[in-house]
C-alpha positions as CSV (number, residue, x, y, z in Angstrom):
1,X,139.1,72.9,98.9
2,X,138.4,72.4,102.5
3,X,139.5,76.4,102.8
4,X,136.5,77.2,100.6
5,X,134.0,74.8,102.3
6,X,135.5,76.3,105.9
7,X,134.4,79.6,104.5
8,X,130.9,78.5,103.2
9,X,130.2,77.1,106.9
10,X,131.6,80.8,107.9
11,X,129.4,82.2,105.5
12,X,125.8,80.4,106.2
13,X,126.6,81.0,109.8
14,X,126.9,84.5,109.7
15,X,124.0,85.2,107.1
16,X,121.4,83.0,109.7
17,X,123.0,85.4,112.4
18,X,122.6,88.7,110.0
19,X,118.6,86.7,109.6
20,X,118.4,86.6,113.3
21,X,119.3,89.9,114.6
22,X,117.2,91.8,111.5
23,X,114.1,89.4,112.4
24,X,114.7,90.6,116.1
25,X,115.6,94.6,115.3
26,X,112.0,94.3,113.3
27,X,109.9,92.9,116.2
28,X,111.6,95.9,118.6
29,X,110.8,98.1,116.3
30,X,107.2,97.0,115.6
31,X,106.6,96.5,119.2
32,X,107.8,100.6,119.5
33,X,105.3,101.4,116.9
34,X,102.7,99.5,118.7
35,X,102.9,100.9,122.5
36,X,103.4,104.8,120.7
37,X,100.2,104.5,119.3
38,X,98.7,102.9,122.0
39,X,100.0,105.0,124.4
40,X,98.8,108.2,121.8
41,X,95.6,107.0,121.6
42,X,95.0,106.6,125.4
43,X,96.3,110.0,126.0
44,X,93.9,111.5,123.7
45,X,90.9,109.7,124.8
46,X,91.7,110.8,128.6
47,X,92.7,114.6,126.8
48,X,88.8,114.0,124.9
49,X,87.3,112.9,127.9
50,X,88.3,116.0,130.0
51,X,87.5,118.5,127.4
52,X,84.3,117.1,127.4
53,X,83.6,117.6,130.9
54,X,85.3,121.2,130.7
55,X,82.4,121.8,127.8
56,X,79.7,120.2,129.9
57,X,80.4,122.4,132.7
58,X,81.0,125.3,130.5
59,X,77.6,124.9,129.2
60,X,76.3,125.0,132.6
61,X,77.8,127.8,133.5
62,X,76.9,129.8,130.6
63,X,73.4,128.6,130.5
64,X,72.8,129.7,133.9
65,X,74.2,133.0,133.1
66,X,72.2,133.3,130.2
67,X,68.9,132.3,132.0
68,X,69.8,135.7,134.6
69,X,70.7,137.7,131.8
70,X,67.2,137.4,130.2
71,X,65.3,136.3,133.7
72,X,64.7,132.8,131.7
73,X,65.7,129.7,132.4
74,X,64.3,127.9,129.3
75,X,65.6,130.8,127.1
76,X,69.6,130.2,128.4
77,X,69.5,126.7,128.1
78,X,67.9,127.0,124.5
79,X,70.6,129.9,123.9
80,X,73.4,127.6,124.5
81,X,72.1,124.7,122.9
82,X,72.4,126.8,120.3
83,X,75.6,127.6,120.5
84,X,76.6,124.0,121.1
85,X,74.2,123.2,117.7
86,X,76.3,125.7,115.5
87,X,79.8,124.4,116.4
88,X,78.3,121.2,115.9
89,X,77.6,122.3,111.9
90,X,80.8,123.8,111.8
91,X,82.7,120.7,112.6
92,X,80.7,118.8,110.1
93,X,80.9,121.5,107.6
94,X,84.6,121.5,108.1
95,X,85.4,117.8,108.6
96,X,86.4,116.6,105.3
97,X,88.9,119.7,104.5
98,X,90.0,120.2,107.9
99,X,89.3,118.1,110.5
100,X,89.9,113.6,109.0
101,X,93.0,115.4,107.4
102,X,94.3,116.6,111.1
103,X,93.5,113.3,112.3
104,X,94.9,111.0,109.7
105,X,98.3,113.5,109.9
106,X,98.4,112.6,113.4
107,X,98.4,108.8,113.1
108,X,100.7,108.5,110.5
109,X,103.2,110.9,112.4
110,X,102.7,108.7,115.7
111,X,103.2,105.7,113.3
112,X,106.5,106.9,112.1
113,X,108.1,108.1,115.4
């Protein structure tokens, strides 16, 4: 009888341990979770911001090129506004097939790393 109660004392001890070290394993794991996302998302708003200064100077450049093509300032500035108008409608035309599928791939794959 005191075997078996020796055991049971054995028993509780090493379940609370098993308890501990899961309890711990899950709060690493989390905490990986957490600073890959994080770390994803600052990433791609630095990546964002620079494409959008790559585009703003792109749109300069061709806008000035356009206004000496045609001897028009107003009509390569409009010209490119343009151009910057219709990708605009593409991405909104395309957003729902293409585009919050991309994204929402992306998230869950960085959640799941």
């Amino acid at each position: 009888m005191e075997d078996l109660k020796e055991k049971t004392v054995d028993l509780a001890d090493h379940v609370e341990d098993l308890a501990t070290t899961f309890y711990q394993l899950t709060i690493v794991n989390l905490t990986k979770k957490a600073t890959n996302l994080i770390s994803g998302a600052l990433v791609m708003f630095a990546m964002c911001l620079l494409v959008l200064f790559v585009l703003l100077f792109a749109g300069f450049a061709l806008a000035w090129w356009l206004a000496d093509v045609f001897n028009n300032t107003a009509v390569g500035f409009l010209l490119t506004a343009g151009l910057f108008l219709l990708i605009l409608l593409l991405i909104v035309l395309l957003r729902k097939e293409t585009i919050f599928p991309f994204v929402r791939n992306l998230i869950i794959r960085k959640l799941y790393d």
